[in-house]
Wavefront OBJ file of the C-alpha trace (Angstrom):
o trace
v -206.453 -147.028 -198.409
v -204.408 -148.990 -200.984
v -203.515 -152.991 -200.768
v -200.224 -152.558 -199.396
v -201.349 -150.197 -196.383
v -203.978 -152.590 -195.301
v -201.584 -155.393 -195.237
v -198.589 -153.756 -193.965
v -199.162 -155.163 -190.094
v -199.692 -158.663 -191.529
v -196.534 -158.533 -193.571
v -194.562 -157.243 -190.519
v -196.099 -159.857 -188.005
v -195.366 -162.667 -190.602
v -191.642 -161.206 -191.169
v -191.486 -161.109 -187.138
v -193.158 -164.715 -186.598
v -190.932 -166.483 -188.890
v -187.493 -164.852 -188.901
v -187.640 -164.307 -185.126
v -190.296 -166.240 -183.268
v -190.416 -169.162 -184.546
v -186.409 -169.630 -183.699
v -187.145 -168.315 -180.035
v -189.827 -170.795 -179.587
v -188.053 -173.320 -181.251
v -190.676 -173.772 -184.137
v -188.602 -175.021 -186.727
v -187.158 -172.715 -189.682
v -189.265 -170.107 -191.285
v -191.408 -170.601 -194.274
v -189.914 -169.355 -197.195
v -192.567 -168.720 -199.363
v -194.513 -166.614 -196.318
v -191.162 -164.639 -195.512
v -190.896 -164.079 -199.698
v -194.858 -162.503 -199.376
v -194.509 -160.712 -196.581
v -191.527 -159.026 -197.626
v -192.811 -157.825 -201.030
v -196.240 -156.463 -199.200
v -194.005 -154.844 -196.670
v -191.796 -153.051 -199.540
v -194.640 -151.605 -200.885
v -195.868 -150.530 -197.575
v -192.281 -149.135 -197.433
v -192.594 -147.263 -200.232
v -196.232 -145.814 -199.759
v -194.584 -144.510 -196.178
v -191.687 -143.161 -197.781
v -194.135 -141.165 -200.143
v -196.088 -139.888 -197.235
v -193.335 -138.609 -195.509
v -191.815 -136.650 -198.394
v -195.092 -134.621 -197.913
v -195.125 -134.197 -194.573
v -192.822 -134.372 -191.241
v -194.961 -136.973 -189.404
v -197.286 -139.806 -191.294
v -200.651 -137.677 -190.750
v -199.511 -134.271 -190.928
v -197.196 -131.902 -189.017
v -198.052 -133.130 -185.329
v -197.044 -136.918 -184.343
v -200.720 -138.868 -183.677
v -201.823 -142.544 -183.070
v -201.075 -142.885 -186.769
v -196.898 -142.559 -186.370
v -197.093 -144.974 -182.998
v -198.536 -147.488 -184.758
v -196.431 -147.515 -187.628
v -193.431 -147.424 -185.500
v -194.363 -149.690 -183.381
v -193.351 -153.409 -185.041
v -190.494 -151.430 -186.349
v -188.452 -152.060 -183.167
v -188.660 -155.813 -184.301
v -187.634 -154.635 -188.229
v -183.569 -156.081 -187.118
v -184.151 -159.253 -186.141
v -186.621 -159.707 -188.625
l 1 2 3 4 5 6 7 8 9 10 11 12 13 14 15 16 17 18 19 20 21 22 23 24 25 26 27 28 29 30 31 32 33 34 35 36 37 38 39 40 41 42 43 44 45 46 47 48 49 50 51 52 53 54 55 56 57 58 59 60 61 62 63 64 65 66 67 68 69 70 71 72 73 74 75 76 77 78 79 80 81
């Protein structure tokens, strides 16, 4: 598993935290600098995924699994973010 798969829920929790959270809860504004890392760690998440799927029609093969829920899971929060 490469560096950018292993951190690709961080990234999206941090992206989710600060650009959308932290506004509901009224938190302040988000942290620059974390929303800067985040979104480089999640680009090269995005691109490992891209790869993946280019291979194959689902993230672990040709059947959807735990692996493609999980993936797509903070994704619902990817527009506010």
């Amino acid at each position: 598993m490469s560096a950018s798969t292993r951190s690709a829920p961080t990234a999206a929790a941090t992206l989710v935290y600060e650009n959308f959270l932290k506004k509901m809860f009224g938190q302040g504004e988000p942290n620059e600098y974390a929303v800067e890392r985040a979104s480089g760690a999640f680009s090269e998440f995005a691109k490992t995924l891209d790869g993946q799927l280019a291979k194959s029609k689902f993230v672990a093969g040709d059947a959807v699994t735990l692996a493609d829920l999980s993936v797509a899971a903070p994704l619902m929060y990817a527009p506010m973010a």
